[in-house]
C-alpha positions, 0 to 999 in steps of 0.5 A: 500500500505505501509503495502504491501510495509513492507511486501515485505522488511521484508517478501518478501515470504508473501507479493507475497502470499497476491499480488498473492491472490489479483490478484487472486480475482480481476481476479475472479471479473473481470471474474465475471463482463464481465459474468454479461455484456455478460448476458446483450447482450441477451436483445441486441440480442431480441431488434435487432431481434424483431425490425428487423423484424414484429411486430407480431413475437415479443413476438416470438423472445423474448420468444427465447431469453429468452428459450437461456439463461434458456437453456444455463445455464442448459445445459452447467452446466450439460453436456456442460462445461465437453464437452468443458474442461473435459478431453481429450486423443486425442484433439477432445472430452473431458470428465470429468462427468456431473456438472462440472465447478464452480463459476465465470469459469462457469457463464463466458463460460456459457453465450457464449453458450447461445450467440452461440445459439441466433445467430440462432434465427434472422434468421429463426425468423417469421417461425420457430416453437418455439417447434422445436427451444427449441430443436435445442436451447438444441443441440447446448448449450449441444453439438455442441458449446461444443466439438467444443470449447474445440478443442481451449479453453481447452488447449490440444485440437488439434487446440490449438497445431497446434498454432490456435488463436481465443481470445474470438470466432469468429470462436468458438462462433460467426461463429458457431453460424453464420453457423447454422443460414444459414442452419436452414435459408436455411432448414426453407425456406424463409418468404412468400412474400419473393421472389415472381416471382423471386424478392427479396421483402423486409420486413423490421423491425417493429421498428429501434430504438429497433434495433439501442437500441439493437446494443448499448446493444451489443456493451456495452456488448463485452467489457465483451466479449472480454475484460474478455476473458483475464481470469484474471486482475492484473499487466500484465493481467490488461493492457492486458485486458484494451487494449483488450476493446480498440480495441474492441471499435475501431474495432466496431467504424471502422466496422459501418463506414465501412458499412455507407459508403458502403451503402452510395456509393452503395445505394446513402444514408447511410443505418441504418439497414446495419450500425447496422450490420456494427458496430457488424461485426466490434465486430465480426471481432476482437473477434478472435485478439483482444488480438493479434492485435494493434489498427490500426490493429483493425481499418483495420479489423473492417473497412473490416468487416464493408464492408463484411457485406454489401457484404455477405448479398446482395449475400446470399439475392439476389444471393442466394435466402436464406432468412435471416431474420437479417443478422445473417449468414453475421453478425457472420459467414461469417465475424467470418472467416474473424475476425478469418483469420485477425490475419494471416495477421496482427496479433501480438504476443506482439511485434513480427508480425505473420502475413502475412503482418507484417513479419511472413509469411505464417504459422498462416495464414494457420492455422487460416484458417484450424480453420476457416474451421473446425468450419464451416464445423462441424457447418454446417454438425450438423446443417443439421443433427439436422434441417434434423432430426427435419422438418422428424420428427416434422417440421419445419415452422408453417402453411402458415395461422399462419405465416400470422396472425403472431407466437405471437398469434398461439405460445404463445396466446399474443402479444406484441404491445396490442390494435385496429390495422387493419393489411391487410393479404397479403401474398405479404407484 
């Protein structure tokens, strides 16, 4: 600190060089850091999955997770970052030739392609050929989250200059993600026993602990998510940065609270399977505004994404008759709107309100939503294509004998809780 302090007496020159050069390497690890935590959220997402669901498609689901992140990371280096931050004359495509991106850049945008791909696996898990996943898996790290990425992040995409906010993805990662999961769920089918006589029947998770686990992982995970979507540390970007983990907490926190008590309310005793998602809908919900929110921002919003939740996976359940299997489409679709039309109610930029609500009108809320509902309908509208292709083409769903005896088995030859079991076959259970 004192030889910085000469070097800007004697050499002010030098010493913003070596102050711009130390900001510049903490920023690289920073970037590298949340990278490492965001890789972290897959063992996050295969505890959630496989303990929200049987214990004999376990091996299934973390063999899912495992194939997104070695397909991501292949995926987006060789074609998918050119998608989203290659070059652009127009705002919609972007292209600037294969193997692009490098260092910690590319570690950090690779592990949100691989996110957006794990939202679809829970909700056509127990189903779901795992040959006809690997595909869709390959499609959306390569070029369905890509392109539509960079109509934001790249900087010169048109969402970006129509003034669109969405920090770090409620609608980019999170709700494409969500909005493919409830077509593939809705393509796929529902579990057999699902419905039955036009009853809702559930089939509960094997395991709530690995879930509770799963969620805490998670949780530990989006200070990475979010908080290294500052893109930078030092100065400014510091106290930025740490307050975008503050809320994000704080938002988490209000979101679980949120569907406790909805749950309390409406099923007379608070619900743990709808509290985890209660916790990642209040994760999802200040994704988009975590750099553009005050804390009793972030609060109302997880808190209202908590009892989305709760709501959404009622409707798509009972009303719908769409079989999700883990509530992906609530979790990070539907409440990803939700997180990313917030800001044009009560969204900041600094100290200036822009929202609805806090004296900035109406004009960021026209836009977040325009966002919000060009990621859904390119999400939905690929997705449909690809599955369509895919069940004309190889199928879907596995027969109604390997659903039964469970994937584990039919798909990989193992399972993942070894030893003497009597399991009834009952296509009602």
């Amino acid at each position: 600190m004192s030889l910085l302090l000469t070097l800007f007496q004697e050499t002010p020159s030098e010493a913003a060089k070596v102050l711009e050069q130390v900001n510049g390497d903490m920023g690289m690890l920073w970037m590298l850091l949340s990278g490492i935590l965001v890789f972290f959220m897959q063992a996050g997402f295969t505890l959630v999955e496989s303990g929200m669901t049987r214990s004999k498609n376990a091996v299934n689901i973390a063999m899912k997770n495992l194939l997104d992140i070695c397909v991501g990371s292949i995926s987006f280096w060789l074609i998918g970052y050119s998608l989203m931050y290659g070059d652009t004359s127009n705002g919609w495509f972007f292209w600037s030739g294969l193997f692009q991106g490098e260092g910690a850049d590319l570690f950090f945008q690779t592990m949100f392609a691989a996110t957006a791909a794990t939202i679809v696996s829970g909700a056509i898990a127990g189903r779901t050929k795992y040959t006809t996943y690997i595909i869709f898996s390959v499609v959306i790290t390569a070029f369905i989250y890509p392109i539509s990425g960079g109509w934001q992040w790249q900087g010169e995409g048109w969402l970006t200059k129509l003034g669109f906010i969405d920090f770090a993805g409620s609608s980019i990662v999170h709700s494409v993600g969500g909005w493919a999961a409830l077509v593939g769920a809705i393509m796929v089918g529902p579990r057999i026993g699902k419905f039955v006589n036009g009853k809702v029947l559930p089939i509960p998770g094997h395991n709530q602990i690995l879930a509770t686990l799963g969620v805490f992982i998670l949780w530990l995970g989006w200070f990475g998510f979010n908080g290294g979507s500052q893109l930078a540390w030092g100065g400014a970007d510091a106290v930025g940065a740490s307050n975008v983990v503050l809320i994000t907490n704080l938002a988490a926190a209000a979101g679980g609270l949120g569907a406790l008590i909805t749950t309390w309310i409406w099923y007379g005793k608070p619900n743990l399977a709808q509290t985890l998602n209660g916790a990642l809908a209040g994760l999802v919900s200040i994704t988009a505004g975590c750099g553009n929110m005050t804390d009793i921002g972030a609060f109302f919003a997880g808190l209202i994404g908590g009892i989305i939740v709760v709501f959404s996976i009622e409707i798509i359940e009972k009303k719908l008759k769409i079989d999700d299997a883990i509530g992906a489409a609530s979790v990070h679709g539907v409440v990803g709107v939700w997180g990313t039309i917030v800001i044009g109610l009560w969204g900041i930029n600094g100290d200036t309100g822009i929202g609805l609500f806090n004296g900035g009108g109406a004009s960021q809320l026209g836009v977040q939503a325009l966002g919000a509902l060009a990621y859904a309908v390119w999400a939905v509208v690929l997705s449909f294509i690809v599955f369509g292709i895919l069940k004309a083409t190889m199928g879907l769903r596995v027969s109604k004998e390997v659903e039964i005896e469970g994937l584990d088995i039919s798909e990989h030859g193992s399972i993942a809780y070894p030893g003497k079991r009597v399991r009834e076959i009952d296509e009602d259970r």
